[in-house]
C-alpha positions in Angstrom: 75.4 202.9 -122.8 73.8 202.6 -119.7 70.2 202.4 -119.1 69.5 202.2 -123.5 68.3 199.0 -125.1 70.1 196.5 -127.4 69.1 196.8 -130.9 71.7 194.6 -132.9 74.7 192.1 -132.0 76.9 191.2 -134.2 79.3 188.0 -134.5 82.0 187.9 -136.7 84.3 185.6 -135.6 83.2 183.7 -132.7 86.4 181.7 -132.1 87.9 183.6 -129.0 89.1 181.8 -126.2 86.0 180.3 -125.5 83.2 180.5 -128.4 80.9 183.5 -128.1 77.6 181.9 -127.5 75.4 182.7 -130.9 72.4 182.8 -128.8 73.4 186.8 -128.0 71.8 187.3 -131.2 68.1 186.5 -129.9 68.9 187.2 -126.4 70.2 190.6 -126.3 68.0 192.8 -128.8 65.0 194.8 -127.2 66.8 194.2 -123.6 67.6 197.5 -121.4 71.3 197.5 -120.1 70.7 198.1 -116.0 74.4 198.9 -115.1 78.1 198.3 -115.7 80.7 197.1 -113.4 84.0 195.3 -113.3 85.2 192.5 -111.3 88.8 192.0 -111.4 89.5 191.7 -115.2 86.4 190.9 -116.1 83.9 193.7 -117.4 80.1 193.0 -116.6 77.0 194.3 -118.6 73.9 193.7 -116.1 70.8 192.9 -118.0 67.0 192.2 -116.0 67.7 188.7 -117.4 71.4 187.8 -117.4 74.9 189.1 -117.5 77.1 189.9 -120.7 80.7 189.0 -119.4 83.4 190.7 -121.3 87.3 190.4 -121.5 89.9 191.6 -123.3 92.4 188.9 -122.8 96.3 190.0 -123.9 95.7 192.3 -126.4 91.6 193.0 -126.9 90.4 196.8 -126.8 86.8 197.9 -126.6 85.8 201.4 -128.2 82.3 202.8 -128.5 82.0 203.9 -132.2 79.0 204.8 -134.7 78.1 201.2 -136.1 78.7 202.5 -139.4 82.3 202.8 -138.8 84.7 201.3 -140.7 85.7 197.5 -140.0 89.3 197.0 -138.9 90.9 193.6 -138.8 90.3 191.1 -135.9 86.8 193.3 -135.1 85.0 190.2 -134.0 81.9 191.8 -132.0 79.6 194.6 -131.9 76.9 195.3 -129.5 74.9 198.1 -130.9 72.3 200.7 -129.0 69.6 202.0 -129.6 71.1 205.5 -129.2 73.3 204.1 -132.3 76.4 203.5 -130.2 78.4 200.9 -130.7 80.5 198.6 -128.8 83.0 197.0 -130.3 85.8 194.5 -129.0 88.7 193.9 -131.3 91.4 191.6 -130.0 94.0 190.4 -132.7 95.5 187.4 -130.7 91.6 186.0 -129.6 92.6 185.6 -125.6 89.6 187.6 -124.8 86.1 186.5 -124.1 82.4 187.6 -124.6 80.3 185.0 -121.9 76.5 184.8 -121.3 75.7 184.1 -117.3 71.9 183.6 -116.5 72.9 183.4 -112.8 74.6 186.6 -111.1 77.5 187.2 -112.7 79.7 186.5 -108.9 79.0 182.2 -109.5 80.1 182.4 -112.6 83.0 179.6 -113.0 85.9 182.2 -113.5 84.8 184.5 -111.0 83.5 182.8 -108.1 86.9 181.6 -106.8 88.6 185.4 -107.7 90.1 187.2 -104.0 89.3 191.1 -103.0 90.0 193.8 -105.1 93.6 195.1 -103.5 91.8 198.7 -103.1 89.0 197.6 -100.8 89.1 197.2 -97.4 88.8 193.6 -97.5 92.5 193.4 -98.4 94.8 193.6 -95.6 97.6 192.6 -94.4 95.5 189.8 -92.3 94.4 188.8 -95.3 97.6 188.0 -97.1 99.3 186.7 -93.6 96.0 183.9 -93.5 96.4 182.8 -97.0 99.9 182.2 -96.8 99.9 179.8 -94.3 101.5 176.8 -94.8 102.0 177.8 -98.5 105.2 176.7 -100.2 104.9 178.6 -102.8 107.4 182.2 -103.5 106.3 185.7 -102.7 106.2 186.8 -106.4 103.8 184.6 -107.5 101.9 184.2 -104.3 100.6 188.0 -105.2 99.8 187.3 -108.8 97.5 184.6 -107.5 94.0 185.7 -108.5 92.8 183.5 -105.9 94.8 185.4 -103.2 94.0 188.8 -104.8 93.4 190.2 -108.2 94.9 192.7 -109.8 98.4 193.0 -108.4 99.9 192.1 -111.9 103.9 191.0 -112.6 105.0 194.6 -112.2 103.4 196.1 -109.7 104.3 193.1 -107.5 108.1 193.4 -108.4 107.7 197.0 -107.6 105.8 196.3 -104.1 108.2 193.6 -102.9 110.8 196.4 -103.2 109.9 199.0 -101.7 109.2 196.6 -98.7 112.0 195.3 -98.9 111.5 191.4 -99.5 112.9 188.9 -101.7 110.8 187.7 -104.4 112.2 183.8 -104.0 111.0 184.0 -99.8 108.4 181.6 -98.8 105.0 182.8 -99.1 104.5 181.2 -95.0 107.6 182.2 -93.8 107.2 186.2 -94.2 105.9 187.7 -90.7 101.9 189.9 -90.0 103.8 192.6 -89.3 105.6 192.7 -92.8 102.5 191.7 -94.5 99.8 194.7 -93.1 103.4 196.8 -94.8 103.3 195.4 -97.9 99.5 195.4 -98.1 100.0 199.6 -97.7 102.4 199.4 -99.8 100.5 197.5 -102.6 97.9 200.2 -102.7 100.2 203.4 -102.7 101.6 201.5 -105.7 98.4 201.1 -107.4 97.2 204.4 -106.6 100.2 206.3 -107.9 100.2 203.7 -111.5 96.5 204.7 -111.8 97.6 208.4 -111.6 100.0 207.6 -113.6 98.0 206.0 -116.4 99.4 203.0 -115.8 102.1 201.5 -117.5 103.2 201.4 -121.4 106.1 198.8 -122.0 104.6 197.5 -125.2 101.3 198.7 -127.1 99.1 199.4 -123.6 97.1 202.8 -124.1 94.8 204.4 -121.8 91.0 204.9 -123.3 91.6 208.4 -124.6 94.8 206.9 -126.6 97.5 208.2 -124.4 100.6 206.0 -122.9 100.6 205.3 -119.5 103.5 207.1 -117.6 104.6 204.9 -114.4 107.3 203.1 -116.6 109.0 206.6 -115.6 108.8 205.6 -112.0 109.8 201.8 -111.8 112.5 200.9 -109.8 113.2 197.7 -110.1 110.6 196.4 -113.4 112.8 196.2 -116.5 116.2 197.4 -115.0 118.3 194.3 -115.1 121.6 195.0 -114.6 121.1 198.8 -114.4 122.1 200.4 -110.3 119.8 199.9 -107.9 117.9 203.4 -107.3 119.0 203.0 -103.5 122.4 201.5 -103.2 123.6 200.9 -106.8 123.7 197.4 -106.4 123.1 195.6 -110.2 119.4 194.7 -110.1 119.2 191.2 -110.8 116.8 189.1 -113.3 115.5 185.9 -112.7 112.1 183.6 -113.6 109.2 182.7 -111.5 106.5 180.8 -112.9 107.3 181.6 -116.5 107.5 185.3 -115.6 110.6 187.6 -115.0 111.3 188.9 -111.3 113.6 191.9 -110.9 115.2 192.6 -107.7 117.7 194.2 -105.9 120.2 191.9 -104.0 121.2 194.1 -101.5 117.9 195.6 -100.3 115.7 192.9 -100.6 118.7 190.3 -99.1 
């Protein structure tokens, strides 16, 4: 899609989590798309005059089709080429979002305020050891905190806090530098190896070609309540943080 023109959007249902804005259908047409990036969740479609802001909230997918493709249920936008490519977003539970951003897409409201992508440099264990100063808040849910940084999601966190070897329920303030520049490493060689991996397929996840994701095979902790710890055999335990289970291992993370 990059670097063709717009020749058609389309709005079927406009009702997503925040209304898509109907003037995409003057806006859009005749303009060249410039370049594509993401930013956190969030994919961006850079046009000379704005940016498209796109995401697929719990359960939205995005597949480049001919436009003459059959509709499926919950299809609720296409953005059409010129090349007659088709992007379409279909998202059955209408979380997801299609924004309009005049100004660069990094002021935008729900980005602005978003902390480094764990793979760049910018996050470090300095980083995690400075915001979690004088934070009450628990480990788990200090690292799902988009603020703090984006993309460490409910599993890869459990997994992380194992394999350093802390305890989800410890104080966000009262966990050393030293441990954090560990568990900053040891957030990205997590990451790394999901991505390798495909990610992860618990539910309905696919990766674009279709495919599962195959780091389920490698959890440790995620999803193993009750079941031996992989290290000492000790039950892994179940609790809730913020509305979202925590799996741990008594023993190891004590």
């Amino acid at each position: 899609m990059k670097g063709e023109r717009v020749k058609e959007v389309i709005i079927r249902h406009p009702t997503l989590r925040w209304p898509i804005p109907i003037e995409l259908i003057q806006l859009l047409p005749g303009k060249r798309l410039h370049s594509i990036e993401r930013r956190a969740k969030y994919l961006l479609l850079n046009f000379s005059h704005g940016t498209l802001i796109l995401h697929l909230g719990m359960s939205g997918t995005l597949r480049i089709l001919p436009p003459q493709t059959p509709l499926k249920k919950h299809d609720h936008f296409d953005l059409i080429m010129d090349n007659n490519q088709c992007l379409r977003l279909n998202d059955p539970r209408r979380f997801g979002a299609v924004l309009w951003s005049k100004a660069p897409a990094s002021q935008h409201p729900l980005i602005k305020s978003l902390g480094p992508e764990p793979l760049e440099e910018e996050f470090d264990g300095n980083h995690l050891y400075q915001r979690s100063r004088k934070r009450k808040i628990a480990i788990k849910p200090f690292l799902m905190d988009n603020k703090v940084v984006v993309g460490v999601g409910n599993i890869y966190a459990n997994e992380s806090l194992f394999l350093c070897g802390i305890d989800p329920r410890r104080k966000a303030a009262s966990i050393s530098k030293s441990h954090y520049h560990q568990l900053a490493v040891i957030i990205k060689t997590v990451l790394n190896s999901a991505i390798k991996q495909g990610g992860t397929t618990l539910n309905d996840f696919t990766q674009s070609d279709g495919k599962p994701g195959y780091f389920q095979q490698q959890l440790q902790v995620y999803g193993r309540s009750n079941q031996p710890c992989t290290h000492c055999h000790t039950p892994i335990k179940q609790i809730t943080q913020g509305q979202r289970s925590s799996f741990f291992c008594p023993q190891c993370q004590g």
